[in-house]
MITILUM-542096 format. One record per residue (C-alpha): residue in one letter; x negated, y negated, z negated. Coordinates in steps of 0.1 Angstrom, whole numbers, padded with zeros to 4 digits. Layout:
<recs>
@r=A, u=X, v=Y, w=Z
...
</recs>
This chain:
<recs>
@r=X, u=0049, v=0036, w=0193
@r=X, u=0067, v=0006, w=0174
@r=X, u=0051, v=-0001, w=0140
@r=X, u=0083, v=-0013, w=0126
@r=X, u=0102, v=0017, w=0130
@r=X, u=0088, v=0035, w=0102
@r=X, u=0063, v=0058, w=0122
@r=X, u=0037, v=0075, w=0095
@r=X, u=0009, v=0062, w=0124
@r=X, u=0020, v=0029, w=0137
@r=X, u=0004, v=0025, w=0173
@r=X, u=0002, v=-0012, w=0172
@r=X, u=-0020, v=-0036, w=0193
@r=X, u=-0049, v=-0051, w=0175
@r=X, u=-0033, v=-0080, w=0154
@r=X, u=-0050, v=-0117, w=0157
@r=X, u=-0065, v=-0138, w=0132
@r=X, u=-0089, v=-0133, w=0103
@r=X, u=-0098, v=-0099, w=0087
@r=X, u=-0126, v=-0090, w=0061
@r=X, u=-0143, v=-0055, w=0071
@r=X, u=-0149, v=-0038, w=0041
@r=X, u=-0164, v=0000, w=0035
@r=X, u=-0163, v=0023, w=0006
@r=X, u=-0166, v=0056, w=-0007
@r=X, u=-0138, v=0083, w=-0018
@r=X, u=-0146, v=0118, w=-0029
@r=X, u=-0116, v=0136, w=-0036
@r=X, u=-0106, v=0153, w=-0006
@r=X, u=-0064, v=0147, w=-0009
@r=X, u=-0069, v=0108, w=-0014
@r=X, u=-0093, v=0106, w=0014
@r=X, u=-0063, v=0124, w=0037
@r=X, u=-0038, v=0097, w=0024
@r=X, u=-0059, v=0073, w=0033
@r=X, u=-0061, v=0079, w=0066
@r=X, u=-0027, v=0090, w=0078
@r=X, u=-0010, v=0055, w=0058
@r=X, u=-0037, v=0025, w=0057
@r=X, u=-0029, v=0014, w=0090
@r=X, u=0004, v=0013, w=0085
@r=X, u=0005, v=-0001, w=0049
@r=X, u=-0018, v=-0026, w=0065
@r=X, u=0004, v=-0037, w=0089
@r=X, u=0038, v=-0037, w=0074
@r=X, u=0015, v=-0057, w=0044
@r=X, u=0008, v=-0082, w=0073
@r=X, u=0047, v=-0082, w=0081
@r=X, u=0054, v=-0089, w=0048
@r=X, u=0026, v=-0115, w=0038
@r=X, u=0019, v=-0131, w=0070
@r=X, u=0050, v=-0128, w=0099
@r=X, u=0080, v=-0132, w=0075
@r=X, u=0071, v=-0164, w=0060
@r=X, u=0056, v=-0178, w=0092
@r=X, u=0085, v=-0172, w=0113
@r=X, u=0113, v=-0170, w=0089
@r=X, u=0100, v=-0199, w=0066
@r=X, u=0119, v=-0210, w=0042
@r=X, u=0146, v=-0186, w=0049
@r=X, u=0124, v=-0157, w=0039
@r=X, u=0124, v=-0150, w=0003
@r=X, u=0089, v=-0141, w=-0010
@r=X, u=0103, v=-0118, w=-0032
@r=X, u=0094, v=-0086, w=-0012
@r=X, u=0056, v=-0096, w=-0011
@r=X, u=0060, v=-0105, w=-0056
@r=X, u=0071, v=-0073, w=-0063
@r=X, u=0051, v=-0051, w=-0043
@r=X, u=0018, v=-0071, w=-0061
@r=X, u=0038, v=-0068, w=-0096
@r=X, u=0040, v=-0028, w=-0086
@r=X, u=0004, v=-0026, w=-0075
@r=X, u=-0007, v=-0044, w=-0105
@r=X, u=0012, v=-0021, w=-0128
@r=X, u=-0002, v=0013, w=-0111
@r=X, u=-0032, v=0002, w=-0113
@r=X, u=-0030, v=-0005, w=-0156
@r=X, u=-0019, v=0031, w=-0152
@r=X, u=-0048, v=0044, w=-0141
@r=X, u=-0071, v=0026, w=-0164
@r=X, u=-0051, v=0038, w=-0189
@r=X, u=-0062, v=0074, w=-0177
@r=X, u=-0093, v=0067, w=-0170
@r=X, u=-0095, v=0055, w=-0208
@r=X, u=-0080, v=0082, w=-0218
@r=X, u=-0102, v=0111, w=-0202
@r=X, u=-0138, v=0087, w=-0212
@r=X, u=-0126, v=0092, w=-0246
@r=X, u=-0119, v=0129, w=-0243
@r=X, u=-0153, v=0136, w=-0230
@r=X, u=-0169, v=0112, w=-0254
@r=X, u=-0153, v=0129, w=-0279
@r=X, u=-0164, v=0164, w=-0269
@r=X, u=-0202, v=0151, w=-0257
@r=X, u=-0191, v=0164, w=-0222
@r=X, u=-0208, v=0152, w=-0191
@r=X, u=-0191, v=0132, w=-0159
@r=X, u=-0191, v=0153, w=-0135
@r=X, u=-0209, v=0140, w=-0097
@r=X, u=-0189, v=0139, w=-0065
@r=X, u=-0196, v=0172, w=-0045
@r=X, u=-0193, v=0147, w=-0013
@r=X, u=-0182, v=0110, w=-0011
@r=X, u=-0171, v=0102, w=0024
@r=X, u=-0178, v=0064, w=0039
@r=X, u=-0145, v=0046, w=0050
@r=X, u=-0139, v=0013, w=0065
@r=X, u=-0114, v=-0008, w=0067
@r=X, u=-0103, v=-0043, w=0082
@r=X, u=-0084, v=-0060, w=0054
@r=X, u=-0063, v=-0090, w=0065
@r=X, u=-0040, v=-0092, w=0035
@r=X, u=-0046, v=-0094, w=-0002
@r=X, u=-0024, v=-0070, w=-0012
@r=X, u=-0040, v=-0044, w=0012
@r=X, u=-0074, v=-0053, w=-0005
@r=X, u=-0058, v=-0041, w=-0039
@r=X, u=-0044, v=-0014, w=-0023
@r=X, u=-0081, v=0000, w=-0013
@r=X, u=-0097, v=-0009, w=-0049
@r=X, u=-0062, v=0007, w=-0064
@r=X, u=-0073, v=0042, w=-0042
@r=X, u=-0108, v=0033, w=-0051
@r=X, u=-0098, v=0037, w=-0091
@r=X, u=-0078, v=0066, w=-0083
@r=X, u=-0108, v=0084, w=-0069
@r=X, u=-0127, v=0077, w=-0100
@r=X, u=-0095, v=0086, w=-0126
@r=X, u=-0099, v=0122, w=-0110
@r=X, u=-0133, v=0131, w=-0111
@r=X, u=-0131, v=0125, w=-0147
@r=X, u=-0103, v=0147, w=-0150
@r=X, u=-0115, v=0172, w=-0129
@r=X, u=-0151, v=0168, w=-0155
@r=X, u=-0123, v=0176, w=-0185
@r=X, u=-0108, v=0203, w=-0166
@r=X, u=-0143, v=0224, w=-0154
@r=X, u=-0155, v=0222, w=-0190
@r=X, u=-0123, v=0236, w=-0203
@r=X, u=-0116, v=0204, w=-0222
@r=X, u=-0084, v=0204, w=-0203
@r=X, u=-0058, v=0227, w=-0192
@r=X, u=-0045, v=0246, w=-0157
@r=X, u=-0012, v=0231, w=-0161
@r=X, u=-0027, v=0196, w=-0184
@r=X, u=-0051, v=0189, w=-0151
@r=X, u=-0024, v=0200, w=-0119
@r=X, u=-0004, v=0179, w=-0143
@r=X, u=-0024, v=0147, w=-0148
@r=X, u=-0037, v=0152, w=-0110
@r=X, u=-0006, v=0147, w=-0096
@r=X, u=0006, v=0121, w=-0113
@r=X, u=-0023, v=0103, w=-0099
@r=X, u=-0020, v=0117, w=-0065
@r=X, u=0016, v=0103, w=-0062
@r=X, u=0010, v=0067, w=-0073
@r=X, u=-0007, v=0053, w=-0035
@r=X, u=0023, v=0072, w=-0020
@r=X, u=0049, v=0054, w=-0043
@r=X, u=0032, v=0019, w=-0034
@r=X, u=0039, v=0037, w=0001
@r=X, u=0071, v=0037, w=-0004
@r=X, u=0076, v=0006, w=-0018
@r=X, u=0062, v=-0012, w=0011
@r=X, u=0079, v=0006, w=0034
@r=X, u=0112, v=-0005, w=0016
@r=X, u=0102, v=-0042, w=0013
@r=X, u=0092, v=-0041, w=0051
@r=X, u=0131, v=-0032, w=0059
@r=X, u=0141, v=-0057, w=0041
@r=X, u=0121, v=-0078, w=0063
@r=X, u=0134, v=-0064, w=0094
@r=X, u=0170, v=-0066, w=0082
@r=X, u=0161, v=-0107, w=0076
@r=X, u=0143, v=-0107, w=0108
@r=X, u=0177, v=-0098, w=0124
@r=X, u=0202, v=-0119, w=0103
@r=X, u=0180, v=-0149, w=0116
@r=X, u=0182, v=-0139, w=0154
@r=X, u=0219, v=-0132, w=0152
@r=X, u=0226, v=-0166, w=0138
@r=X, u=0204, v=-0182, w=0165
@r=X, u=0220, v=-0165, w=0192
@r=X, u=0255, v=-0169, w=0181
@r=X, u=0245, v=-0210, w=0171
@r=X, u=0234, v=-0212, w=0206
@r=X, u=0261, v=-0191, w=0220
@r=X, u=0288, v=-0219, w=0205
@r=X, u=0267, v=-0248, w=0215
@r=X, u=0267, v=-0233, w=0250
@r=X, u=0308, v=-0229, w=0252
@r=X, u=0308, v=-0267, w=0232
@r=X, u=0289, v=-0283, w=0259
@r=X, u=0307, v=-0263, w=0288
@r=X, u=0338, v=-0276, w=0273
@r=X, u=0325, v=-0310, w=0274
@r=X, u=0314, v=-0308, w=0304
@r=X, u=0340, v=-0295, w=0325
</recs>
């Protein structure tokens, strides 16, 4: 299967080069399940992005794509520190206690890209951001609807990134082939010049 062609599970040959293995823990179930199914392909269209487009492209590939999906990262993740704040205070305020993971399950992952390493400590925060919420919501400090609400909001936020990357890496793509095309059809007319010279 092509990891370019926007398979959920990319079945792509081991890519060369450096990589840091790294392992942590997640504990709510959903997260654990999007990890899974998208890190190998968020960390390979990352690679795309931050590694294969400027290396083969050069200066011809803007580094745009890469900016903005670091400037997104960077602004879900204040999100989630903002709820995180926000839920520390609630149970400070009503002397309630953080609840313990039932089960935390050990992942691992090769990271060969900066931006996939903020990805995992991004998940890692989300993890945290709703055991504290689900601490509000057991005690009754927070609603039925307040906690699905609040939940999903953080639920969504790897699977926007997600989205985003997915987006950038066409962009890619579409670059990739612009710069073929022109180096086929430059080679194409220097081909007919020199036969025209020639003969």
């Amino acid at each position: 299967m092509n990891p370019y062609e926007g398979s959920a599970r990319p079945n792509s040959p081991s890519l060369r080069g450096t990589c840091i293995a790294r392992t942590f823990e997640l504990a709510n179930p959903p997260l654990i399940d999007t990890w899974k199914w998208n890190f190998e392909e968020i960390s390979d269209r990352l690679y795309a992005i931050s590694v294969i487009g400027p290396t083969v492209l050069r200066n011809v590939y803007p580094n745009a794509s890469r900016e903005e999906i670091k400037d997104l990262i960077e602004r879900q993740s204040h999100k989630i520190e903002q709820m995180i704040k926000w839920a520390d205070a609630q149970l400070l305020e009503e002397n309630l206690q953080i609840g313990q993971p039932g089960r935390l399950e050990l992942l691992n992952a090769a990271i060969r890209t900066p931006l996939a390493n903020a990805y995992i400590d991004l998940l890692i925060h989300v993890d945290y951001a709703l055991r504290l919420l689900d601490s509000l919501w057991l005690q009754g400090a927070l609603t039925d609807a307040g906690h699905t609400e609040r939940v999903s909001a953080m639920r969504r936020i790897p699977r926007r990134i997600l989205g985003e990357i997915r987006k950038a890496h066409a962009h890619y793509r579409r670059d990739m082939r612009a710069q073929y095309a022109r180096q086929a059809s430059s080679t194409a007319r220097s081909t007919l010049t020199q036969t025209a010279v020639d003969g």
